[in-house]
N, C-alpha and C positions, 0 to 999 in steps of 0.2 A: 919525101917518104921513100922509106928504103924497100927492094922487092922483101927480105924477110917479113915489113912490116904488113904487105897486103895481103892477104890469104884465098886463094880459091876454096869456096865450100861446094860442093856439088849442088843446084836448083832445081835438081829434078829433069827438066827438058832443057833438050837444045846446048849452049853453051853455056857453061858455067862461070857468071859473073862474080868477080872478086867483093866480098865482105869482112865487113868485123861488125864484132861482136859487142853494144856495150849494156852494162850494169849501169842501168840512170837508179838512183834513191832518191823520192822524190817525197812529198808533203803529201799526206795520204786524204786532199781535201777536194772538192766540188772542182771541176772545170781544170785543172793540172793535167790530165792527160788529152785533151784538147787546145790545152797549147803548147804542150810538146809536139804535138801531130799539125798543130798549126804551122809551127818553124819550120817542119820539114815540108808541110805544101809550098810557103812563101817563098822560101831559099828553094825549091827545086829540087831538095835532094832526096834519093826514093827511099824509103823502107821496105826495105825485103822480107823483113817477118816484126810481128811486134806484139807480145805479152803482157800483161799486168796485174800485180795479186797483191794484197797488203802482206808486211812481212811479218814471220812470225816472230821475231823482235819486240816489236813495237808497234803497235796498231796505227799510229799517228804517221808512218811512211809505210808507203810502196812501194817494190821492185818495176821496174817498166829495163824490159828485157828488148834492146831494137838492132836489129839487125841491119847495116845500114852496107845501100848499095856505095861501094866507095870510087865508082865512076862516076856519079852523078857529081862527085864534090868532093874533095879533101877529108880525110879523115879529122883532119885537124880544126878544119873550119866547122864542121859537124860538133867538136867538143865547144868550141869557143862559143858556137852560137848556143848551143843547151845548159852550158857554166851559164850564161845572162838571164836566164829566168829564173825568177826569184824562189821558186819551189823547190828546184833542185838542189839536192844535199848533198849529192858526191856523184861523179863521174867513172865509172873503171870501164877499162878495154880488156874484153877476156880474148886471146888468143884460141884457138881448137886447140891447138897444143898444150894449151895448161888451162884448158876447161872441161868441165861433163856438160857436155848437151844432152838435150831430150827434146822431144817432137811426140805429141798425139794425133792418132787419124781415126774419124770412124767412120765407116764405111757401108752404107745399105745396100745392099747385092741384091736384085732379083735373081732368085734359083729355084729352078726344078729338081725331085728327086735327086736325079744321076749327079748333080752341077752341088750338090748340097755338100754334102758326101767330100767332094774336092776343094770346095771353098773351107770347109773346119777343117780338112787336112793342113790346109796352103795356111789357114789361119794358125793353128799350132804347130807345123817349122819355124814361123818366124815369131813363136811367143805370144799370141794376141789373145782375144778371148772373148767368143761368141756372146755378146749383148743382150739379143731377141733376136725372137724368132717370130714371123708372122708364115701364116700358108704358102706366101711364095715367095717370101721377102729373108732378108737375114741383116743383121748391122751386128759387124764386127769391128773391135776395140783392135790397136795395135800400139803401145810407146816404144820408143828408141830412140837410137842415134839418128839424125834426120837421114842419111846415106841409107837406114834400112827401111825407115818410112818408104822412099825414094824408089825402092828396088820393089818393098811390097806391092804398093800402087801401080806398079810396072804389071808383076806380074797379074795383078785385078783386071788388067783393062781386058783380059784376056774372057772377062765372063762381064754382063749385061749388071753394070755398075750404076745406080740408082740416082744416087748421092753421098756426096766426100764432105768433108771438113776435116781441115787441118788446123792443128793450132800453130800460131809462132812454137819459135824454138824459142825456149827458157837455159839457161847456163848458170853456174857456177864458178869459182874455181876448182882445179883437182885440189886435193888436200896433200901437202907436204908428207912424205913415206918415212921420214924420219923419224 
């Protein structure tokens, strides 16, 4: 594997382990995405994020969007073993460079008056979009690129954060400007 083919994506903490990106299209049937997640426990190799939604295509297949950690194991051996299950229909590796990612986060903030105020501020610089609202509670929406997820969450930790859920990152490719 060549370095252009590995990619560092930002993780959020710590060091940023190297990923790619792939597009599995799979048979939109019972027990298919438990044995795609099964080959990654057996073979050992992590997933860093992982999505799944039927396409608007075709009802009859899935996207399963997995983000695969590529120090655990070869990129290569990753494709070879998910091409042998019978469900799967195509394989593609999106690059960041010729993908749109996206990333959802929501967020329930404990806040008081003063902290309220600040958190819908901090929530629309960066786009998001207050959810609910409970007496002392708040859960705010946020999509992006995951690097903004990343930075938001950063600056969250700064105020008395409830509960997070993040989703995988879902991709694309970009579209040809031609």
């Amino acid at each position: 594997m060549t370095p252009a083919q590995l990619t560092s994506l930002p993780g959020g903490r710590g060091a940023s382990p190297r990923h790619h990106i792939l597009s599995v299209l799979v048979e939109n049937k019972a027990g298919v995405l438990a044995r795609v997640a099964g080959l990654f426990s057996r073979r050992g190799f992590n997933i860093y994020s992982l999505a799944v939604a039927p396409t608007d295509e075709d009802e009859h297949f899935s996207r399963i969007t997995i983000v695969v950690d590529v120090e655990s194991a070869p990129l290569e051996q990753v494709i070879m073993q998910l091409d042998k299950l019978i469900n799967v229909v195509s394989i593609g590796e999106l690059s960041p460079a010729e993908a749109v990612e996206r990333e959802l986060v929501l967020v329930t903030v404990a806040v008081g008056p003063t902290e309220r105020s600040q958190v819908i501020q901090l929530v629309g610089v960066f786009g998001g979009e207050v959810v609910s609202v409970g007496a002392d509670r708040m859960t705010v929406m946020l999509a992006g690129r995951p690097e903004k997820i990343d930075d938001f969450e950063g600056l969250l930790e700064h105020y008395a954060v409830v509960e997070l859920q993040r989703t995988g990152r879902v991709a694309l490719p970009k579209l040809d400007r031609h």
